[in-house]
C-alpha positions in Angstrom: -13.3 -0.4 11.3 -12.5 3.1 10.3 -10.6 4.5 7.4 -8.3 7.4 8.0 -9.2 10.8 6.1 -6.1 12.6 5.4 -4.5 12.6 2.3 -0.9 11.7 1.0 1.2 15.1 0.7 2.9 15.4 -2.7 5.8 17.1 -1.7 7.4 15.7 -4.7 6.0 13.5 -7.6 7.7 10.6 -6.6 4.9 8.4 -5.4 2.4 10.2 -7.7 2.5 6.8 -10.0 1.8 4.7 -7.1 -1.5 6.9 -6.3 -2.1 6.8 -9.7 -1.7 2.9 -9.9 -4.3 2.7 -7.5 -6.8 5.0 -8.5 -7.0 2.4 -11.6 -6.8 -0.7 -9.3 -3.2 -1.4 -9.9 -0.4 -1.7 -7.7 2.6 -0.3 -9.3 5.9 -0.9 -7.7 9.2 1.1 -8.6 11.6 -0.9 -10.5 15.6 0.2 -12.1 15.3 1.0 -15.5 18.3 -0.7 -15.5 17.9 -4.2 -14.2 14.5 -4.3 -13.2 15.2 -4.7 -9.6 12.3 -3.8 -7.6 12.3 -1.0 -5.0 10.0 -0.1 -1.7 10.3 2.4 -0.8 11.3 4.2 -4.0 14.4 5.7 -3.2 15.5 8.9 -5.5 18.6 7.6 -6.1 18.6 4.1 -7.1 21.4 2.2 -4.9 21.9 -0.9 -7.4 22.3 1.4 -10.4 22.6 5.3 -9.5 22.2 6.8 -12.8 18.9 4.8 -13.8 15.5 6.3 -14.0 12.8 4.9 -11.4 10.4 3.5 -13.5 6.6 2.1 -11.9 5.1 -1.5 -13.3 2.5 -3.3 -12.2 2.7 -6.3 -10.0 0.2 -8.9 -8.7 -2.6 -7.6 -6.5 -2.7 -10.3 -4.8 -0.1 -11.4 -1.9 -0.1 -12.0 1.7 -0.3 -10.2 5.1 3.6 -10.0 6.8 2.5 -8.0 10.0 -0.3 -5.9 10.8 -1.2 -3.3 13.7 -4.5 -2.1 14.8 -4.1 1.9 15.3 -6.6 2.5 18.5 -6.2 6.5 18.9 -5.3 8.7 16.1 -2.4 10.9 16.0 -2.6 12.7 13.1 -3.5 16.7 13.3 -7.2 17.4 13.7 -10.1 15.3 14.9 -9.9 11.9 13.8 -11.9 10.0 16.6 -14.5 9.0 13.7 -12.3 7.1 11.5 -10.4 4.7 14.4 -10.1 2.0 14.9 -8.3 1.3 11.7 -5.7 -1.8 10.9 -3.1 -1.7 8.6 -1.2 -4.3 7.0 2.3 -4.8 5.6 1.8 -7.3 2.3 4.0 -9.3 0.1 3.0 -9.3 -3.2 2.9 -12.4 -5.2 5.3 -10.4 -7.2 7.7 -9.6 -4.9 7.6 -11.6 -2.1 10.7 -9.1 -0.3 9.1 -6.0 -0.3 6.4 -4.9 2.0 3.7 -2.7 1.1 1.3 -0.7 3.5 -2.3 -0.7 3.7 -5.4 -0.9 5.3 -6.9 -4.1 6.1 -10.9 -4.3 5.2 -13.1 -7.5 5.6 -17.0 -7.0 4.6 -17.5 -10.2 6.3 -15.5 -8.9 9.7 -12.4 -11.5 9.4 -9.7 -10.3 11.1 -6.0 -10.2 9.9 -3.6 -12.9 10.4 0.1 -13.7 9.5 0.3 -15.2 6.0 -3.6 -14.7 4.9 -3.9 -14.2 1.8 -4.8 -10.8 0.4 -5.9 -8.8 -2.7 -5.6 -5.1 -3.7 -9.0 -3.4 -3.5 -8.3 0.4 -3.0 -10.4 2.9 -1.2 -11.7 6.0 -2.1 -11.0 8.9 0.1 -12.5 12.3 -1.0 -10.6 12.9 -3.9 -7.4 10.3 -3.6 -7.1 6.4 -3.2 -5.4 4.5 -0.2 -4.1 1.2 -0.8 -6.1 -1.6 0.9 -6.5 -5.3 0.9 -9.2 -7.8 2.2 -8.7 -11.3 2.1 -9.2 -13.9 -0.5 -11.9 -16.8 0.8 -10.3 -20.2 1.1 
C-alpha cells in the first residue's frame, strides 16, 4: 500500500492542533469550551453553544473501523502513481463512538480492513507533517 505525499493546507489554524496532536501520537478532538460536546469536523462556529471557544483534548487512540475505501488512481495535482493504492478508513474512537475520523489504514502484517476491526492511532510521517493512520489491534 501507498501513502499519499501531499500535505494538509493551513488555510487557517483551525486544524493546526489536530496535526499537532498527531505529530505527538495523540488524537485530539475539538470539544465546546462550554459543555464539552465533541465536534468533527471542527466547525468555527460551534452550533450547541455559538459563543464558545473550540477547544482540542485528547481522546482514546484506539477505536474501530466504520467504513473504508481503497483509492485505486490518484487525483490529486501532480504525479502520484507511486503512492496508490492507498486505503483510508473512517474510525470511531473509543472516545466518541459518533464521530468519524479519517485515516489511512496500514497493516505490517498485510490484514486487510473490515467493518468493526479494531484499530489504534499510529501516525505517519510525511516529509515534514503527520497523517493520521491506524493498523489494527491483534485479537
Amino acid at each position: 500500500m501507498g501513502i499519499p505525499v501531499f500535505p494538509p493546507r493551513f488555510d487557517s489554524d483551525l486544524l493546526k492542533p489536530f496535526y499537532d496532536g498527531l505529530a505527538q501520537g495523540e488524537l485530539r478532538l475539538s470539544a465546546c469550551s462550554e459543555c464539552g460536546k465533541f465536534h468533527w469536523y471542527p466547525p468555527e462556529v460551534l452550533p450547541c453553544h455559538p459563543e464558545a471557544e473550540l477547544v482540542w483534548k485528547p481522546v482514546s487512540s484506539e477505536g474501530v473501523v466504520y467504513t473504508f475505501t481503497t483509492i485505486e488512481r490518484s487525483l490529486l495535482p501532480g504525479d502520484h502513481r507511486d503512492e496508490v493504492p492507498f486505503t483510508v478508513v473512517l474510525v470511531a474512537s473509543k472516545d466518541t463512538p459518533h464521530l468519524r475520523v479519517p485515516g489511512l489504514f496500514i497493516s505490517d502484517d498485510g490484514s486487510e480492513p473490515q467493518c468493526d476491526m479494531s484499530v489504534r492511532l499510529r501516525p505517519v510521517q510525511v516529509g515534514d507533517y503527520w497523517l493520521p493512520a491506524f493498523e489494527p489491534i491483534a485479537a
